[in-house]
C-alpha positions in Angstrom: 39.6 -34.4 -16.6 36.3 -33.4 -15.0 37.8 -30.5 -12.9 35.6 -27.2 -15.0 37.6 -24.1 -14.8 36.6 -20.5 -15.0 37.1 -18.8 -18.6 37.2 -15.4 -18.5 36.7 -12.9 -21.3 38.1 -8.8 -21.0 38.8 -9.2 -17.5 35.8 -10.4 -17.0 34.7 -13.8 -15.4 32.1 -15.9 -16.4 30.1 -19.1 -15.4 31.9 -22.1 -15.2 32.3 -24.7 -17.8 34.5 -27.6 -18.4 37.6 -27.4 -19.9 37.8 -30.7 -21.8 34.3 -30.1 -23.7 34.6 -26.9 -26.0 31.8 -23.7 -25.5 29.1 -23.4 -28.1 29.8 -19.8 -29.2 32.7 -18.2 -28.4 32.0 -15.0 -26.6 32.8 -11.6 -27.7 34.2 -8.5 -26.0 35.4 -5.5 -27.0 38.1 -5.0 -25.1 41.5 -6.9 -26.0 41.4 -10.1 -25.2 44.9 -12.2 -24.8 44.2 -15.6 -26.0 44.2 -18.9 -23.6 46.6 -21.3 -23.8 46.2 -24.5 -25.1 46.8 -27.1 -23.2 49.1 -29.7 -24.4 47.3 -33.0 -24.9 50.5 -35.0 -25.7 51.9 -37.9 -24.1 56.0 -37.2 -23.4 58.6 -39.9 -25.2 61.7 -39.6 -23.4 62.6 -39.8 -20.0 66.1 -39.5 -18.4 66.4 -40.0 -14.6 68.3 -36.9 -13.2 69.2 -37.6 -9.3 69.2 -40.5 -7.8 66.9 -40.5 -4.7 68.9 -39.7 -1.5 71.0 -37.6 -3.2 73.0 -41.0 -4.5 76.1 -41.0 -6.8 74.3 -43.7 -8.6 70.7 -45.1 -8.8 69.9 -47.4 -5.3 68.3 -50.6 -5.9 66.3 -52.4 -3.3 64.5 -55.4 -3.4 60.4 -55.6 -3.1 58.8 -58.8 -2.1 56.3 -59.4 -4.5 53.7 -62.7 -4.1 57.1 -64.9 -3.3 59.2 -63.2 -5.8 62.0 -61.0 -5.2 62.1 -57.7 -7.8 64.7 -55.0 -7.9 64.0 -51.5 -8.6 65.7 -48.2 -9.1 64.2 -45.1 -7.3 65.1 -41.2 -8.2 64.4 -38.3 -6.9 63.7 -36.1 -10.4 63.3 -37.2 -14.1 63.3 -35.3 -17.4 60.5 -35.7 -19.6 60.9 -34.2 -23.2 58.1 -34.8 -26.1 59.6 -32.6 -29.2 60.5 -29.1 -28.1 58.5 -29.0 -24.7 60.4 -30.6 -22.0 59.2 -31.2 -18.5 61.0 -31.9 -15.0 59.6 -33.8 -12.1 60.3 -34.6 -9.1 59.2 -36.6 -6.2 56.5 -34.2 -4.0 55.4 -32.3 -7.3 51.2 -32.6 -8.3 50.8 -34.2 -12.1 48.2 -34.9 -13.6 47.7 -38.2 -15.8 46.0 -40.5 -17.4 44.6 -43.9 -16.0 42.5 -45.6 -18.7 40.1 -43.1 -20.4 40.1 -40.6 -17.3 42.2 -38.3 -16.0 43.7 -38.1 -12.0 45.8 -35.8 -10.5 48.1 -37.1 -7.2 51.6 -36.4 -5.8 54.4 -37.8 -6.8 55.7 -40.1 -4.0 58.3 -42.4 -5.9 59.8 -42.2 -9.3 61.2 -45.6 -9.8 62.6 -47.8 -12.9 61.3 -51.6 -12.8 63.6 -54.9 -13.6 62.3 -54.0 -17.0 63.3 -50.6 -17.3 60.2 -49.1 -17.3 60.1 -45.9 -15.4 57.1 -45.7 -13.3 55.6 -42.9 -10.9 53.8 -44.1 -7.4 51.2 -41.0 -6.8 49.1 -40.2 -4.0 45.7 -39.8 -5.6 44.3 -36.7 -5.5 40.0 -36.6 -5.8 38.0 -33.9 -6.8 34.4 -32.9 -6.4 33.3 -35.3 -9.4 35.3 -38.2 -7.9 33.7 -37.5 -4.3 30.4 -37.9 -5.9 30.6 -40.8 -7.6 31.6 -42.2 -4.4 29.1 -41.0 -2.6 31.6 -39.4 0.0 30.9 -35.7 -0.5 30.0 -35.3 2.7 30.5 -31.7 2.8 30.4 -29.0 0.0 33.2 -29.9 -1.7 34.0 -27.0 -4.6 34.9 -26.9 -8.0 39.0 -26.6 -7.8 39.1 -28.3 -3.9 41.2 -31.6 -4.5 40.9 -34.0 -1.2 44.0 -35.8 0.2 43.7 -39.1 0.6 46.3 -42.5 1.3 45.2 -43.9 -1.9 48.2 -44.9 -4.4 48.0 -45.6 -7.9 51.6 -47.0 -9.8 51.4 -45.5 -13.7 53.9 -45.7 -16.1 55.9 -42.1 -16.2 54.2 -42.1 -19.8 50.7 -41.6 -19.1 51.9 -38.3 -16.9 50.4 -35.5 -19.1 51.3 -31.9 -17.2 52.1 -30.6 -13.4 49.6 -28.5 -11.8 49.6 -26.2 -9.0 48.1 -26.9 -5.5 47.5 -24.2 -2.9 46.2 -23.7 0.7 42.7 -22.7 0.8 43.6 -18.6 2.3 46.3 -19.0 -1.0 43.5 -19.5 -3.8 41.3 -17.5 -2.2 44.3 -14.4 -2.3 44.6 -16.0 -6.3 41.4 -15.8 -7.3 41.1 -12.4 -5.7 43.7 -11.0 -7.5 42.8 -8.3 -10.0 46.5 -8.3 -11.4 46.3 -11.9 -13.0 44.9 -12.4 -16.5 42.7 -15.9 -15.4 42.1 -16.2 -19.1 45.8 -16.5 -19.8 46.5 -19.6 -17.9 46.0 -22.6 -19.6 44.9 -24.2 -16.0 44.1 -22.9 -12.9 45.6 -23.9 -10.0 43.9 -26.1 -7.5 43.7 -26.4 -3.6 43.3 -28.6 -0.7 41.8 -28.7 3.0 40.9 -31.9 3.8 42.3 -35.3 3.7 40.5 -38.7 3.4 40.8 -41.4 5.9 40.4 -45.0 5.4 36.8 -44.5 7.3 36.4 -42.5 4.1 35.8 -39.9 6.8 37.1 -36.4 5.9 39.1 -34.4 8.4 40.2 -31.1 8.0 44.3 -30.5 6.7 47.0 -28.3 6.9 48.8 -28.3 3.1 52.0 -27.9 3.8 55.9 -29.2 2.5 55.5 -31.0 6.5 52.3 -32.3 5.9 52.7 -33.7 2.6 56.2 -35.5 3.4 54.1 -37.3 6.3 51.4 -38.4 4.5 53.8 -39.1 1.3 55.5 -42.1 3.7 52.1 -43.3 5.5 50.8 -44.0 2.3 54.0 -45.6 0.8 53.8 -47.4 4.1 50.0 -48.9 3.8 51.0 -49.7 -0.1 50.9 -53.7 0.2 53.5 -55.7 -2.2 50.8 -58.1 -2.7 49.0 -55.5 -4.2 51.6 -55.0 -7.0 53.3 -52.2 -4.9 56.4 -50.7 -3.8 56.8 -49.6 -0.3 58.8 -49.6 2.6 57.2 -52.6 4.5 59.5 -54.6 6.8 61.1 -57.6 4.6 58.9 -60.9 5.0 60.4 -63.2 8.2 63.0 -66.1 7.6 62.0 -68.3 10.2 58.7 -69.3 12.6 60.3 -67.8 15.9 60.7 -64.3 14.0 57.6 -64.9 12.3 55.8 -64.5 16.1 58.3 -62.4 17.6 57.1 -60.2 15.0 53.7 -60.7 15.6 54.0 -60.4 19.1 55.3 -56.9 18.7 52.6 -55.7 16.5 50.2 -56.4 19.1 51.7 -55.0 21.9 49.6 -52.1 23.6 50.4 -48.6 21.9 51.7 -50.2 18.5 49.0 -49.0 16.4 50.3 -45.8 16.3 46.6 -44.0 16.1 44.9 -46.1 13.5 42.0 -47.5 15.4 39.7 -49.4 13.0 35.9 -48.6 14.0 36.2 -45.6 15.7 36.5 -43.2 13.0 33.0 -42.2 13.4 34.0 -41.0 17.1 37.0 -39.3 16.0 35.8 -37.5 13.6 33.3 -35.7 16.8 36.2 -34.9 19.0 38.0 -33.9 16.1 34.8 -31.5 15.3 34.5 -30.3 18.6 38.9 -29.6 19.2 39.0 -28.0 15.8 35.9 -25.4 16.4 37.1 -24.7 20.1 40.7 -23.7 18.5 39.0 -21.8 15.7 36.6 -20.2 18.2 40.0 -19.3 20.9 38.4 -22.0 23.6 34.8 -23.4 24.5 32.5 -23.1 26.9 31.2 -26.5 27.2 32.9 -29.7 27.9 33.3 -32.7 26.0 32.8 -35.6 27.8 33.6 -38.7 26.2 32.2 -42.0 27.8 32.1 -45.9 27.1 33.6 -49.4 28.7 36.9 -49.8 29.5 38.8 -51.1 26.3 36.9 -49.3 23.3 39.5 -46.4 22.1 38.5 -43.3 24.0 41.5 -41.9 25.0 44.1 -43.3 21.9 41.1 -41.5 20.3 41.0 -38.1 21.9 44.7 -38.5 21.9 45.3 -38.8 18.4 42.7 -36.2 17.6 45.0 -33.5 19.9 47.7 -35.1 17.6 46.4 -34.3 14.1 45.5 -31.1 15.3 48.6 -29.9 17.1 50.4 -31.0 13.2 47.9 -28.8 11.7 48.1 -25.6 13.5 51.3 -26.2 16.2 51.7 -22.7 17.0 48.0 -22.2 17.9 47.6 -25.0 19.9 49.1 -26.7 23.1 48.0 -30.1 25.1 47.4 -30.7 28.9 46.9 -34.4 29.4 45.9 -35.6 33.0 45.1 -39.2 34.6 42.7 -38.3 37.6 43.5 -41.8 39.2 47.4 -41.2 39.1 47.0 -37.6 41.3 47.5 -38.6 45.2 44.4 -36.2 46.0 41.7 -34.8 43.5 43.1 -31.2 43.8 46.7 -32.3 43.4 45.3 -31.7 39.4 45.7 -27.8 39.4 49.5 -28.6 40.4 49.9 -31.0 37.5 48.1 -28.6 34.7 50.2 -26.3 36.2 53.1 -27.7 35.9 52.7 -29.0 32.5 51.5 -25.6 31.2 54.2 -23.8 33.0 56.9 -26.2 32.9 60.0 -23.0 32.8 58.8 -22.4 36.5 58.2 -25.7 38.4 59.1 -25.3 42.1 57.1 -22.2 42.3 53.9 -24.7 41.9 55.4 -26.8 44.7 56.0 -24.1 46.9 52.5 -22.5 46.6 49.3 -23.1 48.3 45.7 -24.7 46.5 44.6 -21.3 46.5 48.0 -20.0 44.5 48.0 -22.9 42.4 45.1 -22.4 41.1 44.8 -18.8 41.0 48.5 -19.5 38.7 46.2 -22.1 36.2 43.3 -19.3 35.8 46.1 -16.7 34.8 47.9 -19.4 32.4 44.7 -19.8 30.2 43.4 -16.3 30.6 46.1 -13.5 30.3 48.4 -12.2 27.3 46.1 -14.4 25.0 47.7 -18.1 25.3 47.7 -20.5 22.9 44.6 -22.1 23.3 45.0 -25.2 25.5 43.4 -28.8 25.1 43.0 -30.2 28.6 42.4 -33.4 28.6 40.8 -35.4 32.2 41.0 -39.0 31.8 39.7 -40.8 34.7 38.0 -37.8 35.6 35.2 -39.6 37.7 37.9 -39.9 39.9 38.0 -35.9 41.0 33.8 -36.6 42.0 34.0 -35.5 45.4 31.6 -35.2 47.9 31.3 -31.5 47.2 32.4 -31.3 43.5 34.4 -28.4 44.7 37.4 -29.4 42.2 35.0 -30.4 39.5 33.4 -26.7 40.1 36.6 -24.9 40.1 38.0 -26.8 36.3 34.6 -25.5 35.1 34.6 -22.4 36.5 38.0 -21.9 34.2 36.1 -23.2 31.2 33.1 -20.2 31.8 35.5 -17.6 32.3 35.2 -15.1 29.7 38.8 -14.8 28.2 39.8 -18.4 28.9 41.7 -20.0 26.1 40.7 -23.4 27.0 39.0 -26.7 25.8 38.4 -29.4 27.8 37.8 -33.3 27.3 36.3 -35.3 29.9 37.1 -38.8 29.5 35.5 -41.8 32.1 33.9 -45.3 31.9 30.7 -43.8 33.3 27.9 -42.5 31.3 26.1 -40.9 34.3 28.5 -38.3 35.5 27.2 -35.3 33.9 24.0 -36.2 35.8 25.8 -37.2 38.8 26.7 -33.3 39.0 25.6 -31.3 41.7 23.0 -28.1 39.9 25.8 -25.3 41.2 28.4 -27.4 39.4 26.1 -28.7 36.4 25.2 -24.6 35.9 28.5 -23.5 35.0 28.7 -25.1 31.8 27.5 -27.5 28.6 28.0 -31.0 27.9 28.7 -32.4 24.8 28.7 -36.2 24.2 30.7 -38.8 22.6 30.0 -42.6 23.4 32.1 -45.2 22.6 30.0 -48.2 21.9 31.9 -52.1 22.7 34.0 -53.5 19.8 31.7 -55.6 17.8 33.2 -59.3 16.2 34.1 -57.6 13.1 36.1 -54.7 14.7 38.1 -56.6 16.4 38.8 -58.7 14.1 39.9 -56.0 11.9 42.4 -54.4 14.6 44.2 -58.0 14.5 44.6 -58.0 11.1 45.6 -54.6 10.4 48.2 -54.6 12.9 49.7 -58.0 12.1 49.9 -57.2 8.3 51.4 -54.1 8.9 54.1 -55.9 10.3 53.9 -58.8 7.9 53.2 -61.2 10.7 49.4 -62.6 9.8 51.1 -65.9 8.7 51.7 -66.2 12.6 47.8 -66.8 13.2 45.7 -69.5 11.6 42.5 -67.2 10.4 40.1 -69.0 12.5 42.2 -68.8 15.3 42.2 -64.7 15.1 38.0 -65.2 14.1 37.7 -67.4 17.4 39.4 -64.8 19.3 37.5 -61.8 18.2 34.1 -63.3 18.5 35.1 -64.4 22.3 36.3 -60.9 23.4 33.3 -59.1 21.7 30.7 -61.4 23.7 32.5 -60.6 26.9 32.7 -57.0 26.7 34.3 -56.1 23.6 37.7 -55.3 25.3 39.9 -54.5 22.5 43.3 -54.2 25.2 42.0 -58.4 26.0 41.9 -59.5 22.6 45.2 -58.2 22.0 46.4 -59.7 25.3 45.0 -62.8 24.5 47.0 -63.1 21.3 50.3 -62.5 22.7 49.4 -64.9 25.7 48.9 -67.2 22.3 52.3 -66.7 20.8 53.9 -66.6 24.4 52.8 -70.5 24.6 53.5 -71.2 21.0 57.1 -69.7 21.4 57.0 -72.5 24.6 55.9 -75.3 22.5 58.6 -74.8 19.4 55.7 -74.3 17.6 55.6 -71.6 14.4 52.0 -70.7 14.0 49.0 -69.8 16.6 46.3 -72.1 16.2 42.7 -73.0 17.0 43.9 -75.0 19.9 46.3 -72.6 21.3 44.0 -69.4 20.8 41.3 -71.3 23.0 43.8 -72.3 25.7 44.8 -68.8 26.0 41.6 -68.0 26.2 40.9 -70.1 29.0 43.4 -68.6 30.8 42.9 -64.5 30.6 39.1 -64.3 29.9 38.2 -64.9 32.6 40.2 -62.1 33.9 38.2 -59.0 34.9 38.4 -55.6 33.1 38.1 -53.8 36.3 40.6 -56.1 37.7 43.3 -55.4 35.1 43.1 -51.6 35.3 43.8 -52.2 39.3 47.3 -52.5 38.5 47.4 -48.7 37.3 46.1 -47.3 40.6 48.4 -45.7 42.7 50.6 -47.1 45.5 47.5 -46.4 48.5 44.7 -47.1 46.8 46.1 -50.6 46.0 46.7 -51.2 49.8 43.8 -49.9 50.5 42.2 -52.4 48.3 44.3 -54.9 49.9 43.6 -53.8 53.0 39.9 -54.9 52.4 40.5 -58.3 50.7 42.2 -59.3 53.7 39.3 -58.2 56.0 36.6 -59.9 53.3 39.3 -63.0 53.7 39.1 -63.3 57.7 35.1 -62.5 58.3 34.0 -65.1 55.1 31.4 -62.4 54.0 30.8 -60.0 51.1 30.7 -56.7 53.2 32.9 -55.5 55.5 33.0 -52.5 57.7 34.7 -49.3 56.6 36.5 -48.7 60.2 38.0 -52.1 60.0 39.1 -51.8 56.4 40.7 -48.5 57.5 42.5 -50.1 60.4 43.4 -52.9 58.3 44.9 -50.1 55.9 47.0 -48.6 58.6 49.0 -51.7 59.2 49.1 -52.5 55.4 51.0 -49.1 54.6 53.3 -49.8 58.5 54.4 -53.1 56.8 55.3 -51.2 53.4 57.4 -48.6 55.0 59.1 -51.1 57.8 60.2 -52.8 54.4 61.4 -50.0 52.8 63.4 -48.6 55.8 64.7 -52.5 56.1 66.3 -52.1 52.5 68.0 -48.9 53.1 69.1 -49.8 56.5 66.8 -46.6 58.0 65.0 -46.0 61.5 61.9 -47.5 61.0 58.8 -45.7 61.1 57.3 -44.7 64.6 53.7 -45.4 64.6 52.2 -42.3 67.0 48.9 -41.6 67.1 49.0 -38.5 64.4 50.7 -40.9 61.7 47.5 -43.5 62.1 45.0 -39.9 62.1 47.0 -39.0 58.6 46.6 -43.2 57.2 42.7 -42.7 58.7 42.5 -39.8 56.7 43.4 -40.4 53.8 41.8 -43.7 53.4 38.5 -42.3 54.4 38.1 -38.9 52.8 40.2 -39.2 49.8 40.6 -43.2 48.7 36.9 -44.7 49.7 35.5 -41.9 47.5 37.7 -42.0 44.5 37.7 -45.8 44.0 33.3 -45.8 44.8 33.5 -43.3 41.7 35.4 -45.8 39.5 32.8 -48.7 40.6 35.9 -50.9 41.9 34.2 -50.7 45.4 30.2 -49.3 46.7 29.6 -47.2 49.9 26.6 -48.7 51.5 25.1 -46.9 54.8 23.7 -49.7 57.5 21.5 -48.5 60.2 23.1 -51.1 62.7 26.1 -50.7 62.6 28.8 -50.9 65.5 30.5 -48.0 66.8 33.6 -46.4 65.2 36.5 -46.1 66.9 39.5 -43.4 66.9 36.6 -40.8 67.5 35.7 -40.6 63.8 32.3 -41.7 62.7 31.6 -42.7 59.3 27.9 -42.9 59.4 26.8 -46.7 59.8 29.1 -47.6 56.5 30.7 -51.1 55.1 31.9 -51.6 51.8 31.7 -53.8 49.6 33.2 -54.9 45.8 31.6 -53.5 42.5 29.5 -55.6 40.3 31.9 -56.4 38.4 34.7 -57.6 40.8 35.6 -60.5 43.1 38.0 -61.4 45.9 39.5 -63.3 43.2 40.0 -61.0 40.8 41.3 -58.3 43.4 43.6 -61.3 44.7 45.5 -62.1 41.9 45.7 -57.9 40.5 47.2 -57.4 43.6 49.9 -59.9 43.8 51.1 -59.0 40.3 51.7 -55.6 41.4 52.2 -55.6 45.1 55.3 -56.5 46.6 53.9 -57.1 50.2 50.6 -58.0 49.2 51.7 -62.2 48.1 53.2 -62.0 52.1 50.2 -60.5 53.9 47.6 -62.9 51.7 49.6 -65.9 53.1 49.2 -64.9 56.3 45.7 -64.1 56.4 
């Protein structure tokens, strides 16, 4: 088997050997010894099913799809093994170990099934231990002697190659075992065995909870990822009947949020945050941040957000999640009410009703006092709280340096300069640790097609050098991942048009053609909230009417007032209200806002760039703004803002006409 085991001789343990090859000399002791068991070698002969799975009056058949050809197989939840006087009973979730070949391998029982030739058959989860790790050249940490790794791996054997069940324990379990003075080790024929990590398809390790919950998750993922065209049963949605299912299907597998956190390529990244979450919990919270950085598009937060995930399943009562989008708050310290709120959810009006001051005096006590859970705050968008002062930024860190503070905190943005963006008082408080997030290359994306259409058997829906054409496009304009996949349905959407029943070459380009050009920048515009849009329209209609690329911030601000007066007349319009009076402290509020909260938070982002003229004309409304005009980021046109902004501004198609 390869796994040694510790024999022990008059209470006494010695070195290590393996269990299949014999000692030498057998050793003596003087005290009584009780003799080891042997273990049973023999292959058992007779099998009777027990319970049906499901807790069936009879065995269930259902039908696998295998390479065109339509199987049916019986599934049960327990079977008796017998082999002369020793008799054996298994059941689906139990650890066996068997043979394959002329090695042994221990996995978990997942199905116990009888084939169309009434074969019984056992699909296990292989289990691999330190010898198997090696040989893989995947022990990337010190894997020991009885440590068995999870991983999704799934080997079908005939029930007559199963040879015994062993025992499998948490880590703090074997450790109690082996300390145990009470148990005779060299009594037990085999030891038991335990687990703390589980294997990924990266053939990354992360750290694992073994528990009945655990297990039964990781039982139906791998059942799930068990391909029929791989000679496997499994649970995968039954092949489609027609073309029009066929990319309705497909269509739905690539719709945003459907991979359900398996993101090819960026194991390697989430294996760092995962590092980072799980010392931070171990360690009750962390005085540094994590700030995790890279273009629009490449994973960070499905990353970060299925780290929190597989660590809140791990250790649930140790650990709770605070997830903020800087860009959604209406002002940068609105995000004390909204941690709040989330963290204190039993007692929400009482944030409401309290000042900045209380609020966040109420978020300080919620991570410091009567020892908290330890809380995973997570700050996407968070370039968007740089203010001129950093006085929020300084006030989140300042929680993260307090002494008893329960807290971790991710810092997620599209900028890689922010930590040295920070002003020293803020920079001082605390340390930065990195994570970059590098564009999807060709092959990446590629890979994220596939995997997502044959997990819904829908890659028949794609001519391969259609979904190759696709990839290769996105990754030499930016590597967007969120584009390729919008690309694709755009794809299907105009096959679906045609009557046609598979995306090809010609199709994929044409869609192509008509979303590539589409800016990154431009798309995430449709997230903003309600003001900073008009804002933005606001200056697209003052670019429009002076013909330049720069345009003074007084008369974008002006231009906003009226922008957010047309909104509200046609809002009162639909519910037959007063309309809005327009006095001189309701333009001072618009003037305000737009100046000392919007212009800064969208120059953070890069959608728009301050820039301080020497000449410039006077301000009016008594407020100065220093010589300034704006102008678009880098990346962005009047175009692009143009058509963002009529897909998710009522008023906006009205007021472009106009102009």
């Amino acid at each position: 088997m390869g796994f040694p085991q510790q024999i022990e001789s008059g209470g006494k343990r010695t070195k290590e050997v393996d269990p299949v090859t014999p000692p030498r000399k057998k050793r003596r002791s003087t005290a009584q010894e009780t003799p080891p068991v042997t273990r049973v070698q023999r292959r058992f002969t007779h099998f009777t099913p027990l319970k049906p799975e499901e807790t069936s009056q009879r065995p269930q058949a259902f039908l696998a799809k295998v390479k065109g050809t339509t199987r049916r197989w019986k599934r049960f939840q327990s079977v008796r093994c017998q082999e002369g006087q020793r008799v054996l009973i298994v059941e689906v979730g139990d650890v066996v170990e068997a043979e394959l070949g002329k090695r042994r391998v221990l996995g978990e029982i997942c199905q116990l099934i009888q084939d169309e030739q009434k074969e019984l058959k056992m699909v296990l989860r292989h289990l691999l231990g330190r010898s198997e790790m090696e040989l893989r050249n995947l022990s990337r940490e010190a894997i020991q002697e009885r440590e068995l790794v999870d991983s999704k791996e799934i080997l079908e054997l005939p029930l007559a190659t199963l040879l015994e069940k062993v025992t499998v324990l948490t880590e703090e379990e074997f450790l109690e075992f082996m300390e145990d003075e009470t148990i005779d080790l060299a009594s037990l024929g085999t030891r038991p065995f335990f687990c703390r990590h589980q294997l990924e398809s990266s053939d990354s390790l992360w750290s694992a909870e073994w528990n009945d919950e655990n297990r039964k998750k990781r039982r139906q993922e791998a059942l799930r990822l068990f391909r029929p065209d791989e000679n496997v049963v499994s649970k995968v949605p039954l092949a489609p009947t027609n073309p029009k299912e066929l990319l309705m299907r497909a269509a739905t597998a690539l719709k945003a949020g459907a991979a359900n956190g398996d993101l090819p390529g960026r194991e390697t990244e989430q294996e760092r945050v995962m590092d980072f979450l799980r010392t931070s919990v171990k360690d009750g919270g962390r005085k540094e941040v994590l700030y995790v950085s890279g273009v629009p598009g490449t994973g960070k937060t499905a990353s970060v957000l299925e780290a929190v995930r597989r660590l809140q399943a791990a250790r649930k009562p140790q650990v709770q999640s605070v997830y903020v989008n800087a860009m959604s708050l209406a002002t940068p310290s609105a995000v004390f009410g909204e941690i709040l709120r989330q963290v204190a959810s039993d007692k929400p009006s009482k944030s409401r009703e309290s000042t900045e001051a209380e609020v966040r005096d109420l978020v300080r006590k919620a991570f410091t006092l009567n020892k908290p859970p330890v809380t995973i705050l997570l700050i996407d968008e968070v370039d968007a709280l740089l203010t001129k002062a950093q006085s929020v930024l300084y006030q989140i860190f300042d929680l993260v340096s307090h002494p008893s503070a329960r807290l971790a905190v991710v810092a997620i943005a599209n900028t890689m300069d922010l930590p040295e963006r920070l002003l020293p008082r803020v920079a001082s408080r605390i340390g930065v640790r990195r994570v970059s997030f590098n564009a999807y290359s060709r092959d990446q994306l590629k890979e994220i097609l596939v995997k997502r259409l044959r997990a819904q058997q829908a890659l028949d829906a794609f001519q391969d050098k259609a979904l190759t054409i696709c990839a290769a496009r996105v990754a030499a304009d930016g590597g967007d991942a969120r584009k390729a996949l919008q690309v694709c349905r755009r794809a299907i959407e105009a096959c679906l048009s045609k009557g046609l029943g598979q995306v090809s070459f010609e199709e994929m380009t044409g869609a192509q053609a008509d979303l590539l050009q589409l800016n990154p920048a431009a798309m995430a515009i449709t997230g903003l909230p309600l003001k900073a849009q008009q804002l933005l329209l606001a200056m697209v209609l003052e670019l429009r009417k002076q013909s330049a690329h720069v345009v003074a911030v007084h008369k974008v601000l002006k231009r906003f007032q009226a922008v957010v007066h047309v909104k509200e007349r046609m809002k009162a319009a639909e519910l037959d209200a007063v309309d809005v009076l327009r006095d001189d402290a309701w333009n001072m509020r618009c003037w305000d806002a737009g100046k000392h909260d919007l212009i800064p938070r969208l120059q953070a982002v890069g959608i728009i760039t301050l820039i301080k003229c020497a000449d410039a004309e006077d301000v009016p409304n008594g407020t100065a703004d220093g010589g300034c005009v704006l102008e678009l980021g880098q990346s962005l046109d009047v175009e692009d803002l143009v058509q963002a902004l009529s897909e998710s501004l009522e008023e906006a198609p009205q007021l472009l006409d106009a102009a």
